[in-house]
N, CA, C and O atoms as CSV, one atom per row, in Angstrom:
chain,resi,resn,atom,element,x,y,z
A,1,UNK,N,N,161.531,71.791,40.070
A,1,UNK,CA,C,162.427,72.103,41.175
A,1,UNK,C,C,162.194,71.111,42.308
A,1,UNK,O,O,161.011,70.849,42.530
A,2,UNK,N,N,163.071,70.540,43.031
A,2,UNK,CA,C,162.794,70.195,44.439
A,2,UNK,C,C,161.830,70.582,45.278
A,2,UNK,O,O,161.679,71.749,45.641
A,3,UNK,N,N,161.242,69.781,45.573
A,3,UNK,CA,C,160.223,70.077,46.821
A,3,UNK,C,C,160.540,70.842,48.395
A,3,UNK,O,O,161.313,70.384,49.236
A,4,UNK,N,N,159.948,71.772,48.495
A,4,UNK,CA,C,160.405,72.369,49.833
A,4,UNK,C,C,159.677,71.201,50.824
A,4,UNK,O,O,158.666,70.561,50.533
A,5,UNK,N,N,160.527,71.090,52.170
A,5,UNK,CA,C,160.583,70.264,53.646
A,5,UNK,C,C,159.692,71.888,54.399
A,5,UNK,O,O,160.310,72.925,54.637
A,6,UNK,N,N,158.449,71.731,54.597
A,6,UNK,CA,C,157.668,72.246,55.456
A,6,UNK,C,C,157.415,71.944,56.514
A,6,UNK,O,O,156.613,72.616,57.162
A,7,UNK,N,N,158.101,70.677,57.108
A,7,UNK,CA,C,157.524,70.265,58.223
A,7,UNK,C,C,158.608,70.323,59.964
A,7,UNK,O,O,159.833,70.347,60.075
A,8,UNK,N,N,157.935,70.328,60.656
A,8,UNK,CA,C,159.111,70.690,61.726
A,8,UNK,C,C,159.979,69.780,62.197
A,8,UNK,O,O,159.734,68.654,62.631
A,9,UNK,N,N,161.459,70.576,62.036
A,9,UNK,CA,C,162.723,69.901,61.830
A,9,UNK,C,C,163.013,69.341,60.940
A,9,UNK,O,O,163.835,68.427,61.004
A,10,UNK,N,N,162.404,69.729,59.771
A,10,UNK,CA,C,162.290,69.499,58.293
A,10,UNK,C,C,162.796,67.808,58.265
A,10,UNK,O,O,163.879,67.411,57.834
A,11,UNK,N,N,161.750,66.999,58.817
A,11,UNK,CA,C,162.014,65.509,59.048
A,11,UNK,C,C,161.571,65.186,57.902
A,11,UNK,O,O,161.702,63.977,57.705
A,12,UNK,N,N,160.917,65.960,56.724
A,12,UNK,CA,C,160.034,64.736,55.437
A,12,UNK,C,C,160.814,65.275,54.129
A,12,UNK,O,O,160.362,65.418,52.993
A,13,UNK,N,N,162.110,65.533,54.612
A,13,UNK,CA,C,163.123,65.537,53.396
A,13,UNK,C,C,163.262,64.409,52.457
A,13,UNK,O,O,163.668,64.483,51.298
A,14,UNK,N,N,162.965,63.593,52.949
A,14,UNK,CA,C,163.542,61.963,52.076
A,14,UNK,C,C,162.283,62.150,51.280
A,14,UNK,O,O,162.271,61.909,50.073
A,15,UNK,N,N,160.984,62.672,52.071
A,15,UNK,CA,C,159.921,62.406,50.885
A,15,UNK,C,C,159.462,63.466,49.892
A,15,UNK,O,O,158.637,63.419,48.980
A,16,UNK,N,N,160.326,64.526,50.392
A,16,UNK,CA,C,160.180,65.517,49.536
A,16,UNK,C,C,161.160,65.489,47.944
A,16,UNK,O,O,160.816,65.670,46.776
A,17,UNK,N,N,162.653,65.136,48.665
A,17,UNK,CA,C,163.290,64.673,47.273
A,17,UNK,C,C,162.507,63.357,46.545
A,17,UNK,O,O,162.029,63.200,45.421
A,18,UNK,N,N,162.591,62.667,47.497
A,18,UNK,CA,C,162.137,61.400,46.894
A,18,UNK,C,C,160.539,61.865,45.794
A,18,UNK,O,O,160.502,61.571,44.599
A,19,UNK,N,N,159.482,62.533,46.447
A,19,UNK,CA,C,158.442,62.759,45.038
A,19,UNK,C,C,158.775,63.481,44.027
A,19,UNK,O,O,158.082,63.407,43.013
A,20,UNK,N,N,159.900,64.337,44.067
A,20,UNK,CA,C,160.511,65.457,43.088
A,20,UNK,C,C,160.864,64.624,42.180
A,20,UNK,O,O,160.656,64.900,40.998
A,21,UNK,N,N,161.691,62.999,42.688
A,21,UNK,CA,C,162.337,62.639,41.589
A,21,UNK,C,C,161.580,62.002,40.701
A,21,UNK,O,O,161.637,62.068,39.473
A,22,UNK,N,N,160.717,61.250,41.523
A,22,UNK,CA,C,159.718,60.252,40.835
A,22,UNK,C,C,158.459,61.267,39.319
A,22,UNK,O,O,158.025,60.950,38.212
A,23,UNK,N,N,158.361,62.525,40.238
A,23,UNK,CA,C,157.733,63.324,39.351
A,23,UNK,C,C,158.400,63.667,37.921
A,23,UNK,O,O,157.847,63.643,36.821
A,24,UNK,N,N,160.461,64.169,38.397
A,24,UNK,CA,C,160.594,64.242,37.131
A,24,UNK,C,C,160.784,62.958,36.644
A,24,UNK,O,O,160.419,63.067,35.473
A,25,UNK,N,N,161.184,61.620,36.845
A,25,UNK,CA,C,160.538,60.334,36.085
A,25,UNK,C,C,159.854,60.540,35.093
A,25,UNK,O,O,160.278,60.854,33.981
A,26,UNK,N,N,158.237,60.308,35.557
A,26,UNK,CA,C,157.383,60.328,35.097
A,26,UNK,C,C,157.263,61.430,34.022
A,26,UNK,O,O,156.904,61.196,32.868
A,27,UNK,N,N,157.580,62.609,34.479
A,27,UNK,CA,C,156.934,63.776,33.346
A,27,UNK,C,C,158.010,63.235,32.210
A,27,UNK,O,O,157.483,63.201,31.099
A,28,UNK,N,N,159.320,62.828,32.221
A,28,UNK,CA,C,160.482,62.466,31.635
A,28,UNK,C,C,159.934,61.826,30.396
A,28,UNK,O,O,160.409,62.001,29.274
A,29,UNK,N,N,158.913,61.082,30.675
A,29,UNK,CA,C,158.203,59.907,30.288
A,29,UNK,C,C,157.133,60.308,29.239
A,29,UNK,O,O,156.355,59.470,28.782
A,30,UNK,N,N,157.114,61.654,28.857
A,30,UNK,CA,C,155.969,62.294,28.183
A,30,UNK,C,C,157.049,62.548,27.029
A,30,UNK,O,O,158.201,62.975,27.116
A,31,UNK,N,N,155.914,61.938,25.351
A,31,UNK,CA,C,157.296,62.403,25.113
A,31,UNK,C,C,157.028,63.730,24.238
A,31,UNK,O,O,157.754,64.213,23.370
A,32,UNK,N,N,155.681,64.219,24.748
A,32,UNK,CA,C,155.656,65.785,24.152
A,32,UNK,C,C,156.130,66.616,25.037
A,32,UNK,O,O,155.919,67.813,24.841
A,33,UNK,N,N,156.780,66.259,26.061
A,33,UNK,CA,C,157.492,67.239,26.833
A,33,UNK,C,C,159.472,67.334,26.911
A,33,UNK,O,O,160.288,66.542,26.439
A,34,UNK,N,N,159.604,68.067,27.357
A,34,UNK,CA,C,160.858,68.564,27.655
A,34,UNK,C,C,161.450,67.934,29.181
A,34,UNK,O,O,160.379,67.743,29.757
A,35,UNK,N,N,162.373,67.569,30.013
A,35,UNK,CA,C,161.715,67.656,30.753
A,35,UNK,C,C,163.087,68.123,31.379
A,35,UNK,O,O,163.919,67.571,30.658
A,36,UNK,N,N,163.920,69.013,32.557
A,36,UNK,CA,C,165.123,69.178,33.110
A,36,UNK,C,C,165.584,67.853,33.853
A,36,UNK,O,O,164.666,67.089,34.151
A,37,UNK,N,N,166.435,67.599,34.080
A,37,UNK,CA,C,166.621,65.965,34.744
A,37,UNK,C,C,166.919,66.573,36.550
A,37,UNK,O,O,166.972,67.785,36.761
A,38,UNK,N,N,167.037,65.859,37.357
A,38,UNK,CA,C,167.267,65.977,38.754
A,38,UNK,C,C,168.342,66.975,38.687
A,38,UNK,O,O,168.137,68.152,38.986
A,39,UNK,N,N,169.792,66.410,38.196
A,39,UNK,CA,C,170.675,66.711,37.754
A,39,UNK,C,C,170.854,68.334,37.813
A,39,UNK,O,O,171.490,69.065,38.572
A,40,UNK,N,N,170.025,68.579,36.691
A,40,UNK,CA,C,170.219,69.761,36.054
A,40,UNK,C,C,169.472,71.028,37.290
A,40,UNK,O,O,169.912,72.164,37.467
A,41,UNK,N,N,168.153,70.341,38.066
A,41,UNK,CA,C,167.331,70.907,38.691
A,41,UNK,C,C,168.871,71.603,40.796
A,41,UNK,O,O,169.160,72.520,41.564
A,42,UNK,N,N,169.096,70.382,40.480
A,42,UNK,CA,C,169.583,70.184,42.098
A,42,UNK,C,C,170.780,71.947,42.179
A,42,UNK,O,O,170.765,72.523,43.267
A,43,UNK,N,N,171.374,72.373,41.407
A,43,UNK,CA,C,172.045,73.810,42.022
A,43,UNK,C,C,170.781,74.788,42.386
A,43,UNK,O,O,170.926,75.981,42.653
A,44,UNK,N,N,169.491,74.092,42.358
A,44,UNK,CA,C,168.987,75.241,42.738
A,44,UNK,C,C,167.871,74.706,44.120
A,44,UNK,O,O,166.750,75.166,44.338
A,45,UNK,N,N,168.380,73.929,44.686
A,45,UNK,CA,C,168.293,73.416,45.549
A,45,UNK,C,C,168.622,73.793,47.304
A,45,UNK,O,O,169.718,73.793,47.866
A,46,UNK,N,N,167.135,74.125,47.941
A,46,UNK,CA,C,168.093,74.733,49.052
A,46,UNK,C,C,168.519,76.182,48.879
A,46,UNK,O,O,168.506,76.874,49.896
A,47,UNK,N,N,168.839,76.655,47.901
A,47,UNK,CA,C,168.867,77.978,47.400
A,47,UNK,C,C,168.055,79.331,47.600
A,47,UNK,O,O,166.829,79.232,47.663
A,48,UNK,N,N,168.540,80.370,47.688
A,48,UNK,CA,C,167.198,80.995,47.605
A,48,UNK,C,C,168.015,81.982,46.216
A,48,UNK,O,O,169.038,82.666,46.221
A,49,UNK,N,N,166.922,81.629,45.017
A,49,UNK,CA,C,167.508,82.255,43.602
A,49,UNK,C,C,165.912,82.337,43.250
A,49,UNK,O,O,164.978,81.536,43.243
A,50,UNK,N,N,166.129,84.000,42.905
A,50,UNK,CA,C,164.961,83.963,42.210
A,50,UNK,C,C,164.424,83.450,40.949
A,50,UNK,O,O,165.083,82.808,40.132
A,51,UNK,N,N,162.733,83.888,40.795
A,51,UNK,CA,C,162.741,82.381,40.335
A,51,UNK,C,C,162.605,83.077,38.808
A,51,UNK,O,O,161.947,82.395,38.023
A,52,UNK,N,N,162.994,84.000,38.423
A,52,UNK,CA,C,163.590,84.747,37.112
A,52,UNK,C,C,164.826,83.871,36.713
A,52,UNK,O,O,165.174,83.320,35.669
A,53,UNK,N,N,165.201,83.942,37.625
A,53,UNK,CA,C,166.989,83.347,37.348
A,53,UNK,C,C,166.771,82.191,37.075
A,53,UNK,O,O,167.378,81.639,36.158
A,54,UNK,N,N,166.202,81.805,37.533
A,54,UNK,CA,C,166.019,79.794,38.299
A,54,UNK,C,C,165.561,79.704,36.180
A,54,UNK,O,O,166.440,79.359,35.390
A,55,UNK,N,N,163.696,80.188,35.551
A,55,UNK,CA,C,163.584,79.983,34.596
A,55,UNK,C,C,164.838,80.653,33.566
A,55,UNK,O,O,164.403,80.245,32.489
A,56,UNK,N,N,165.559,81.086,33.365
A,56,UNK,CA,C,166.410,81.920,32.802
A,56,UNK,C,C,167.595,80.631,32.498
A,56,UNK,O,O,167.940,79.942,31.538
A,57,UNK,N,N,167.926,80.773,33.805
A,57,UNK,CA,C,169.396,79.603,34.030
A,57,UNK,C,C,169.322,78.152,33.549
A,57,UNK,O,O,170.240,77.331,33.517
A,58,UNK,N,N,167.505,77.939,33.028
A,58,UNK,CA,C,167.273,76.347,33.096
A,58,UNK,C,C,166.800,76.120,31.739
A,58,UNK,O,O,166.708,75.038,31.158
A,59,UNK,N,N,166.381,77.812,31.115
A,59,UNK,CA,C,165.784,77.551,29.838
A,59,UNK,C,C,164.635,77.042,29.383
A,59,UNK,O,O,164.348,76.456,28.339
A,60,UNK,N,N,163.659,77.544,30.888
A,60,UNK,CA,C,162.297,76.741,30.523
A,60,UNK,C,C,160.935,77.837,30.851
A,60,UNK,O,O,160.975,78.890,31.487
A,61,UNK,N,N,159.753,77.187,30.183
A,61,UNK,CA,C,158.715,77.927,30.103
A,61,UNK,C,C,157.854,78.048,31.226
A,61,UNK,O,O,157.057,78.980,31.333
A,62,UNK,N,N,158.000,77.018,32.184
A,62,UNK,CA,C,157.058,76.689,32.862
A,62,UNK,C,C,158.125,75.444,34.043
A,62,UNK,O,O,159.078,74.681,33.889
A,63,UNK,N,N,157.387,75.801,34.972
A,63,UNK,CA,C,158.312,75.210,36.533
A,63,UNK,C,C,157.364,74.220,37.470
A,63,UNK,O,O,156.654,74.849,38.255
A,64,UNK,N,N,157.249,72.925,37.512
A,64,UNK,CA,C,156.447,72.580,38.870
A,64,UNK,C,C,157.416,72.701,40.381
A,64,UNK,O,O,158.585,72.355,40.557
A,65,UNK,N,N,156.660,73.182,41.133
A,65,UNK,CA,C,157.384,73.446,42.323
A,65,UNK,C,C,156.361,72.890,43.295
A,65,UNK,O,O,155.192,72.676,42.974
A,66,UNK,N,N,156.831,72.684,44.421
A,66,UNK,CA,C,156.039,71.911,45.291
A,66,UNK,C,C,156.882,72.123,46.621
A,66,UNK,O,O,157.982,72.618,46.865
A,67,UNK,N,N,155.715,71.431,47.491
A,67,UNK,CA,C,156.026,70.877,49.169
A,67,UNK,C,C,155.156,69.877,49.828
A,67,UNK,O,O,154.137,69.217,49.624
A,68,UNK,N,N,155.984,70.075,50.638
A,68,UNK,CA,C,155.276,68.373,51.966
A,68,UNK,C,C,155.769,69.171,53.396
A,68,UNK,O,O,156.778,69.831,53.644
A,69,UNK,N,N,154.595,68.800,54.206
A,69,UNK,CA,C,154.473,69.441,55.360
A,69,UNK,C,C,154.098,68.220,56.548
A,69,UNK,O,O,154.245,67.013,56.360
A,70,UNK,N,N,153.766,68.631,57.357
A,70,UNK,CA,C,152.889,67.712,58.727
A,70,UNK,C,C,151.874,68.203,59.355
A,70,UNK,O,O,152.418,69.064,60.047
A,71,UNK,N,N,150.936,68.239,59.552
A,71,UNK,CA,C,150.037,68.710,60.083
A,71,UNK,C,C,148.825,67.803,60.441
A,71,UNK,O,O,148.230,67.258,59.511
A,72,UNK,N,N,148.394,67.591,61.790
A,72,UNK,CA,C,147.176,67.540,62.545
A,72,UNK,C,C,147.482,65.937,62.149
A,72,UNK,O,O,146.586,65.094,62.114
A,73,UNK,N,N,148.891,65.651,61.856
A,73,UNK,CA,C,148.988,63.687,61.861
A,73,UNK,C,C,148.862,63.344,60.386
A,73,UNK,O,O,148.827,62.184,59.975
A,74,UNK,N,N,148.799,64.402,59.631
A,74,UNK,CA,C,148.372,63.968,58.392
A,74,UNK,C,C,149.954,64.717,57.529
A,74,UNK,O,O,150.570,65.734,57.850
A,75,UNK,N,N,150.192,63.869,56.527
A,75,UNK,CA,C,151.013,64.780,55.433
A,75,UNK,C,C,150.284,65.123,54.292
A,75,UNK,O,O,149.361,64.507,53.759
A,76,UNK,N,N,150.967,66.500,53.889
A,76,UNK,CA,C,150.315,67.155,52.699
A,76,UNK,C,C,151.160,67.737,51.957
A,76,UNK,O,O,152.089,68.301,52.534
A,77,UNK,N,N,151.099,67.783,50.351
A,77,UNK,CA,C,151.607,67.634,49.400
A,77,UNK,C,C,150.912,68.834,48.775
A,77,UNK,O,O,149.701,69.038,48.861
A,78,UNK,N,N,151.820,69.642,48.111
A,78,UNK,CA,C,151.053,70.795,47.180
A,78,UNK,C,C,152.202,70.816,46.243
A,78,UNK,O,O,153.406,70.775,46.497
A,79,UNK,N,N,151.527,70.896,45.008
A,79,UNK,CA,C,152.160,70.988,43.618
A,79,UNK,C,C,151.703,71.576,42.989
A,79,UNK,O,O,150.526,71.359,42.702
A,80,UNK,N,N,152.303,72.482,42.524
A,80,UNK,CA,C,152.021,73.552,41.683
A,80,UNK,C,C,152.852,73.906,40.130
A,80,UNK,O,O,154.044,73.623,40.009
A,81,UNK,N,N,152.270,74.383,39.290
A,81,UNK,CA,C,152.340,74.473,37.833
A,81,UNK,C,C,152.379,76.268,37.704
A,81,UNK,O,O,151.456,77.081,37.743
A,82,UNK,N,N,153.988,76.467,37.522
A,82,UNK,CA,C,154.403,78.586,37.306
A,82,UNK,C,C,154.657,78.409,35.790
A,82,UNK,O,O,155.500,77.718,35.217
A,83,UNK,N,N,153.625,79.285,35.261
A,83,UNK,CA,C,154.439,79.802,33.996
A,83,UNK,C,C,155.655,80.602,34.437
A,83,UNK,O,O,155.602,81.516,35.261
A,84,UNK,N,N,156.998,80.090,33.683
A,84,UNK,CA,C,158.039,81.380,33.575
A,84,UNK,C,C,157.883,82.198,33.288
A,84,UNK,O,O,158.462,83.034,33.981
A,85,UNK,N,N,157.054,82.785,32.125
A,85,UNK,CA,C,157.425,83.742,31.496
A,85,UNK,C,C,156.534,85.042,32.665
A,85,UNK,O,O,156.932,86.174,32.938
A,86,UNK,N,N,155.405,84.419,33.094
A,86,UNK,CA,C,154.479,85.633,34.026
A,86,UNK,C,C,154.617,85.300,35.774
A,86,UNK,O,O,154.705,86.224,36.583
A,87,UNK,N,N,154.619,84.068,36.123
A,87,UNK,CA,C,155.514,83.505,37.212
A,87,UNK,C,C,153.518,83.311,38.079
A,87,UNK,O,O,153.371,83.633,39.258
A,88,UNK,N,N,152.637,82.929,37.475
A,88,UNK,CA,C,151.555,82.862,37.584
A,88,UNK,C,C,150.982,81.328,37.784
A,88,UNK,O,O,151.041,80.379,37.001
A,89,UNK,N,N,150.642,81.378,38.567
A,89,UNK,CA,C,150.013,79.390,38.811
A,89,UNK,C,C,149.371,78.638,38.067
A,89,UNK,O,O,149.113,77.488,38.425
């Protein structure tokens, strides 16, 4: 999924899409994986759909979801790995 903009006035949008895409790139790039393309990811974008629906609607087992924030001058990045099926980290 797209990276949530945590930061105030949600100014680190460019770098939030921008690592989402590069991530699905890369995972794209595995070729024991599956991977959803930008494409397929972006209606759920901005959205608030739960995230039943979100794995349901996309046909997948497992979701990285993430964010980028600002804080104390520094940016920070959290990425995280949900099983669908239990919605567990």
């Amino acid at each position: 999924l797209y990276f949530d903009d945590h930061s105030p006035g949600r100014t680190l949008g460019y770098l939030a899409d921008g690592l989402t895409e590069e991530l699905i790139d890369q995972l794209a790039q595995v070729s024991a994986l599956r991977v959803v393309s930008r494409n397929g990811v972006k209606p759920f974008r901005d959205r608030a759909v739960p995230f039943d629906s979100v794995v349901r609607a996309l046909g997948v087992g497992s979701v990285v979801e993430g964010s980028v924030q600002r804080s104390a001058g520094r940016t920070r990045v959290t990425v995280q790995l949900v099983d669908g099926a239990t919605g567990m980290h």
